[in-house]
C-alpha positions as CSV (number, residue, x, y, z in Angstrom):
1,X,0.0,0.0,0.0
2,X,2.7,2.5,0.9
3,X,4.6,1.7,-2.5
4,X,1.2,2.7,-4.0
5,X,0.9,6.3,-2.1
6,X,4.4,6.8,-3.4
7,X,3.6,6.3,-7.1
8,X,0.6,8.3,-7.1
9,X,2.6,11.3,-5.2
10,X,5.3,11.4,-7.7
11,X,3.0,11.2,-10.4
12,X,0.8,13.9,-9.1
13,X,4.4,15.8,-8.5
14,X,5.2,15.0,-12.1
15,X,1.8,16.3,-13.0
16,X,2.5,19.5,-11.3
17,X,5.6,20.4,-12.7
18,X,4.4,20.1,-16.6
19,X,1.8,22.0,-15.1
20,X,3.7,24.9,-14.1
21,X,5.9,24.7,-17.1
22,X,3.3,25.3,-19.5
23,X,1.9,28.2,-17.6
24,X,5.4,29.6,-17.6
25,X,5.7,29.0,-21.5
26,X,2.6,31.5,-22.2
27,X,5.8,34.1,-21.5
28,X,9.0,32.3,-21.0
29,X,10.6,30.0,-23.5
30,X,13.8,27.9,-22.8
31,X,16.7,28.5,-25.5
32,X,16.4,24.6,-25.9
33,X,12.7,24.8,-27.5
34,X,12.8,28.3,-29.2
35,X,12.7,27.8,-33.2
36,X,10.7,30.8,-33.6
37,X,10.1,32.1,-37.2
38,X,13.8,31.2,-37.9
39,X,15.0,33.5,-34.7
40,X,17.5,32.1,-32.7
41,X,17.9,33.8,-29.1
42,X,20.7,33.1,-27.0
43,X,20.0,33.7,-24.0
44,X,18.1,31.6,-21.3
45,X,14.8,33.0,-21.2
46,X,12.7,35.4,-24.1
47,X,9.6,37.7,-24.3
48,X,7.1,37.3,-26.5
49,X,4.1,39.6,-27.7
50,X,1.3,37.7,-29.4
51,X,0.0,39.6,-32.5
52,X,-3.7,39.1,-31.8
53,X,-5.0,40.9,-34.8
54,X,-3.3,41.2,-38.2
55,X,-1.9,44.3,-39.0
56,X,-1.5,46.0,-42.3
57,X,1.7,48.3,-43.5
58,X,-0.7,51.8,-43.0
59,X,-0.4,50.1,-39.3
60,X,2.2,48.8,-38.9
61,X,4.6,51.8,-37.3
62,X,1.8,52.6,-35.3
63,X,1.7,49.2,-33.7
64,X,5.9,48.6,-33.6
65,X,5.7,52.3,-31.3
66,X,3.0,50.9,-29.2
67,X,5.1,47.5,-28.0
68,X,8.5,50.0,-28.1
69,X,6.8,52.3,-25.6
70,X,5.2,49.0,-23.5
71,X,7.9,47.3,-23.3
72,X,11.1,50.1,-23.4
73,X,10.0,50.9,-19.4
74,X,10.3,47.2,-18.1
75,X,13.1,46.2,-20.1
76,X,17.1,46.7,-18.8
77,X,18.0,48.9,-22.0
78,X,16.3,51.3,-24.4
79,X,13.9,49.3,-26.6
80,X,13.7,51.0,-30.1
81,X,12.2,50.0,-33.0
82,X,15.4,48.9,-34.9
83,X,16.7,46.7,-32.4
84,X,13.0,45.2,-32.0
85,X,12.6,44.6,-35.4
86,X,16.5,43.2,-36.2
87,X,16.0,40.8,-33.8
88,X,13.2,39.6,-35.8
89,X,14.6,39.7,-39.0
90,X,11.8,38.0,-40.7
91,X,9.7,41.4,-40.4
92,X,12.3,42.5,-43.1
93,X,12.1,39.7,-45.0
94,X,8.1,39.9,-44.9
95,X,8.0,44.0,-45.5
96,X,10.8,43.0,-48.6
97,X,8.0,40.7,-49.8
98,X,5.8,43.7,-50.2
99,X,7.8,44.9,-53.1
100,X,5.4,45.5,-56.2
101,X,8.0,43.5,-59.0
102,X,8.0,40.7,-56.4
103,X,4.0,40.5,-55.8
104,X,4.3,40.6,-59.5
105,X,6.7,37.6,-60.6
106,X,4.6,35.7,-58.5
107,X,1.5,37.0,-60.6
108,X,-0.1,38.9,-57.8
109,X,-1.2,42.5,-58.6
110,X,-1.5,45.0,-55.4
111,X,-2.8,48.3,-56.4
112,X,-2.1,49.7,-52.4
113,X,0.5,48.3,-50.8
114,X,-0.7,49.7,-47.9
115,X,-3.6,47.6,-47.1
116,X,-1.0,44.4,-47.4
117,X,-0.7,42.4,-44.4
118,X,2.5,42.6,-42.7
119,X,2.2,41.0,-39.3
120,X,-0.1,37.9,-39.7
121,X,-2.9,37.2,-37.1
122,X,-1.4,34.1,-34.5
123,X,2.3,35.4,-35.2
124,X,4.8,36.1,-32.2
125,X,7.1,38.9,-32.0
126,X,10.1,38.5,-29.2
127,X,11.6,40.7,-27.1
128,X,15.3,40.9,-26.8
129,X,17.6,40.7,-23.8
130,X,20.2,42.7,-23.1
131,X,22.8,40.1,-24.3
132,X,21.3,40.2,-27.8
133,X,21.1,43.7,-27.7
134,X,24.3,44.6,-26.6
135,X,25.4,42.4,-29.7
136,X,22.7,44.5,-32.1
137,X,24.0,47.6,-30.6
138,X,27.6,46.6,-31.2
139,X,26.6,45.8,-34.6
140,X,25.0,49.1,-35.4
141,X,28.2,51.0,-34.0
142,X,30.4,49.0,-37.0
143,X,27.9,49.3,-39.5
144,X,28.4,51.8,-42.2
145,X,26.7,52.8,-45.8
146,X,29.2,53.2,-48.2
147,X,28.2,54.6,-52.3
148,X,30.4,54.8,-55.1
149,X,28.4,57.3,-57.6
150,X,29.2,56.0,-60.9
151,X,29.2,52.2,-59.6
152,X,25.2,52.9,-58.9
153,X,26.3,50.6,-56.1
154,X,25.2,51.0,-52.4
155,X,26.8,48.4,-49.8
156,X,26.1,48.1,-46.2
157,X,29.6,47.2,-44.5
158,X,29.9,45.5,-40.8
159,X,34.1,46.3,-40.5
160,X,35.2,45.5,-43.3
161,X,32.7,42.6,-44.5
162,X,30.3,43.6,-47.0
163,X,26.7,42.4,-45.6
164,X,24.9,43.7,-48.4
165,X,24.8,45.2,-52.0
166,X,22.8,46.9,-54.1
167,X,21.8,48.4,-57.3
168,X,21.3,52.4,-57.3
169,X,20.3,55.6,-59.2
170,X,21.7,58.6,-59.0
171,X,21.3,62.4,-59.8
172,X,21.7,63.8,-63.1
173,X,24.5,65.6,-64.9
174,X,22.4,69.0,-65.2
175,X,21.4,72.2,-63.3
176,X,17.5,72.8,-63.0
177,X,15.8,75.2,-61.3
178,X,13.2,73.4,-58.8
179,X,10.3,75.0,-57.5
180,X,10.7,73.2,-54.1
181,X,13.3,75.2,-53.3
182,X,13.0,78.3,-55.3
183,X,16.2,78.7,-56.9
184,X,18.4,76.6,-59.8
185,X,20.1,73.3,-58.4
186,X,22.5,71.4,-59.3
187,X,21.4,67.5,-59.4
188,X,24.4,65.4,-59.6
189,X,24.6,63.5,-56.0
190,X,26.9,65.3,-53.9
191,X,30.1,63.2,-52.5
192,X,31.6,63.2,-49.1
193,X,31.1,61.4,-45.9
194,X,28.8,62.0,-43.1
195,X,25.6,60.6,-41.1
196,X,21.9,59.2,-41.1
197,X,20.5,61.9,-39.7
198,X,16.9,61.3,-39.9
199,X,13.7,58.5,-41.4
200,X,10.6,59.2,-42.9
201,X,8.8,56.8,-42.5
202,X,5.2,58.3,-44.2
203,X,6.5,60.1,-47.0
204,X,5.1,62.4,-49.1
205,X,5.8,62.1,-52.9
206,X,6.3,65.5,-54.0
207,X,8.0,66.4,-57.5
208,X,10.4,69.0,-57.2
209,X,9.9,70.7,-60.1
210,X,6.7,71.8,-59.9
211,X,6.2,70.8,-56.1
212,X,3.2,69.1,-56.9
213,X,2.6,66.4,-54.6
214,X,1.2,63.0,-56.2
215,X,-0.6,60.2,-54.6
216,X,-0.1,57.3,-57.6
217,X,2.7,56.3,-59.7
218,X,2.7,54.5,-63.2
219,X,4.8,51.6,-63.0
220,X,7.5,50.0,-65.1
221,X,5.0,47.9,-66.9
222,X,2.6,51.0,-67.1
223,X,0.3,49.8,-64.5
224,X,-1.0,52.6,-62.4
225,X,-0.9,51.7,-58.5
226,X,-1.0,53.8,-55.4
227,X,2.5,55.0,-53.8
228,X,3.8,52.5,-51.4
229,X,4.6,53.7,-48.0
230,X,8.0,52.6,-47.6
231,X,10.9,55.2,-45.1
232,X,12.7,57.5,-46.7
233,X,16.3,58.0,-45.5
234,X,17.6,61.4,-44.9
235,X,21.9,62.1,-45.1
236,X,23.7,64.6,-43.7
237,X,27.2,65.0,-46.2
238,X,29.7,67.3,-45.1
239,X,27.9,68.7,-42.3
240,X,25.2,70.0,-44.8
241,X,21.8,68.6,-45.0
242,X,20.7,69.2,-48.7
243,X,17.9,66.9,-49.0
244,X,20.3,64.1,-50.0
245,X,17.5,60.8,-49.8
246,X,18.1,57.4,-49.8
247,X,14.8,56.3,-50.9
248,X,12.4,53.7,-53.1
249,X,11.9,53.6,-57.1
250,X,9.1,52.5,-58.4
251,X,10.4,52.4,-62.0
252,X,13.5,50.0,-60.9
253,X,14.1,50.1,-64.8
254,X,16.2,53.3,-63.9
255,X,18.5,51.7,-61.6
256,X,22.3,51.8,-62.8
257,X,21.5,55.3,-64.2
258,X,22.2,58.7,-63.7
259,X,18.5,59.7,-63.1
260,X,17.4,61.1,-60.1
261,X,17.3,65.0,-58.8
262,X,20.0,63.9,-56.6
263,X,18.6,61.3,-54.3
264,X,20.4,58.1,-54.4
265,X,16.9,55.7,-55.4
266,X,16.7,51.8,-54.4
267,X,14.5,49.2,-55.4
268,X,11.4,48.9,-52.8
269,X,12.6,45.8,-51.2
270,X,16.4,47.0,-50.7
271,X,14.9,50.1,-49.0
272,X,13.3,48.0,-45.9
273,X,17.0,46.1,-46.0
274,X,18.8,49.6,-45.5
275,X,16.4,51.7,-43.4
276,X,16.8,48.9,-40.8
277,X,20.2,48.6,-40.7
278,X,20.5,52.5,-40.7
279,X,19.7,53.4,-37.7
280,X,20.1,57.2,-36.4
281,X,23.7,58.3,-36.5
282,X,25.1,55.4,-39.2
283,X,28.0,56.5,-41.3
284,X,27.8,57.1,-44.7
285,X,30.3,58.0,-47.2
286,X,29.2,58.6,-50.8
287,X,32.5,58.4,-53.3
288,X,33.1,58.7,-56.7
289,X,35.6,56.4,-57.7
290,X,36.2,55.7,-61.3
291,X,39.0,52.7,-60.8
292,X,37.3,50.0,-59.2
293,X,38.4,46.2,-58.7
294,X,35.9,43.8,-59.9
295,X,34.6,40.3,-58.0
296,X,36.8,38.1,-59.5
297,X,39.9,40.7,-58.9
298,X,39.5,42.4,-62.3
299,X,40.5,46.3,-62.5
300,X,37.7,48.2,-64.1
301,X,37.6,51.9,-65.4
302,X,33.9,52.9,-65.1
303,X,31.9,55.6,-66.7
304,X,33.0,59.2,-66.0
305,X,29.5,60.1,-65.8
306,X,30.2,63.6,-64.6
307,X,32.9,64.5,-66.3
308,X,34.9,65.1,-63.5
309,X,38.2,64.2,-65.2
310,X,37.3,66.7,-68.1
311,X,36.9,69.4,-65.8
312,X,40.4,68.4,-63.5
């Protein structure tokens, strides 16, 4: 009888324990079970903030602020939304997805991007420790934008490895005069080195000559769509902020061209890639180097697209 009473204590012990586990799960996870949307924290214990409605793009700043500001005051750093959303990368990989030539190879049309859902009903968003973020904040501190004008070639550097490239436009080889700011510019993009100084992350599409904003845009395969909302990155070069953008095409067919008023434009999807890994305060340097050493080791002359050379 006594062997009995023992069995049925440990198994109501046992019983307990899962018991308590599984509670503890509904806001803890062990580093041995996490597999979370491809995220891998290392660290013994993680947050997590259950998306219980899906939310579309035209949301979904609005909602990333609301679990910043929740969770910045009980958490033993300063929550932002960069280090929020890097350490759940496939938020960028989703808001890539969103790109209008990519909902198109895959035959899918979307007139408003904004009204795409971004963070699915049922998905899980973690919150990092301060052992993850120390390594995210050690990563920002490294990371720098580097742009070599008549490349059309943006790279995002951590050191000295190359995390990313990317395809680029850049301002044309002419002097206009643009309404927006009331006098004649020049619109080749200005070279020098300086900082991310501030996002947009709700533009307004404005044309500068006539300073006319516009709400649609006819794409490369003369489809007429709504703009997409997608940030806007402002440069400061040389101490001097002069409305230098890195920003979103929607005509990619003008990458790798001297085309732009003087922003340096991206492809939709590459613009998510570098707004969050360009935090406030990044480094940028934008060159113009004309001798350039290829990926197999090849030296290449490129293009003097603005006749710098002539003019030296």
């Amino acid at each position: 009888m006594k062997r009995w009473v023992l069995i049925i204590h440990a198994i109501a012990l046992f019983l307990y324990i899962v018991s308590v586990n599984v509670t503890n799960t509904e806001t803890l996870i062990s580093k041995e079970t996490i597999d979370l949307n491809q995220v891998y924290i290392q660290q013994d214990t993680v947050s997590l903030v259950s998306i219980d409605t899906s939310i579309t793009i035209e949301n979904y700043f609005h909602f990333i602020d609301s679990i910043v500001k929740t969770y910045d005051s009980i958490t033993s750093y300063k929550l932002t939304e960069h280090i929020l959303v890097r350490a759940n990368s496939w938020i960028i990989d989703t808001l890539q997805n969103t790109d209008y030539y990519r909902m198109k190879a895959r035959d899918s049309f979307v007139y408003d991007q904004k009204k795409m859902i971004i963070l699915p009903k049922g998905n899980f968003i973690v919150i990092p420790d301060s052992i993850q973020t120390k390594k995210l904040l050690s990563s920002f501190h490294k990371t720098r934008i580097d742009i070599n004008i008549p490349e059309f070639k943006l790279r995002i550097y951590e050191d000295t490895i190359r995390l990313y490239e990317f395809p680029v436009r850049v301002g044309r080889d002419e002097k206009k005069y643009l309404e927006m700011s009331g006098r004649v510019q020049d619109l080749k993009t200005k070279k020098g080195e300086g900082y991310i100084v501030s996002h947009v992350r709700n533009p307004r599409y404005v044309n500068p000559v006539n300073n006319h904003e516009y709400f649609v845009t006819r794409r490369d395969d003369k489809k007429v769509t709504k703009l997409p909302q997608v940030p806007f990155i402002e440069t400061e070069i040389n101490g001097i902020r002069n409305g230098q953008l890195i920003h979103p095409t929607t005509n990619p067919v003008t990458l790798g061209k001297a085309y732009s008023n003087g922003c340096i434009g991206t492809r939709e999807a590459d613009a998510w890639m570098i707004y969050y890994y360009a935090p406030i305060g990044t480094k940028v340097k934008i060159r113009y180097d004309l001798n350039i050493v290829d990926e197999e080791g090849k030296a290449l002359v490129l293009k003097d697209i603005y006749g710098y050379n002539n003019k030296n």
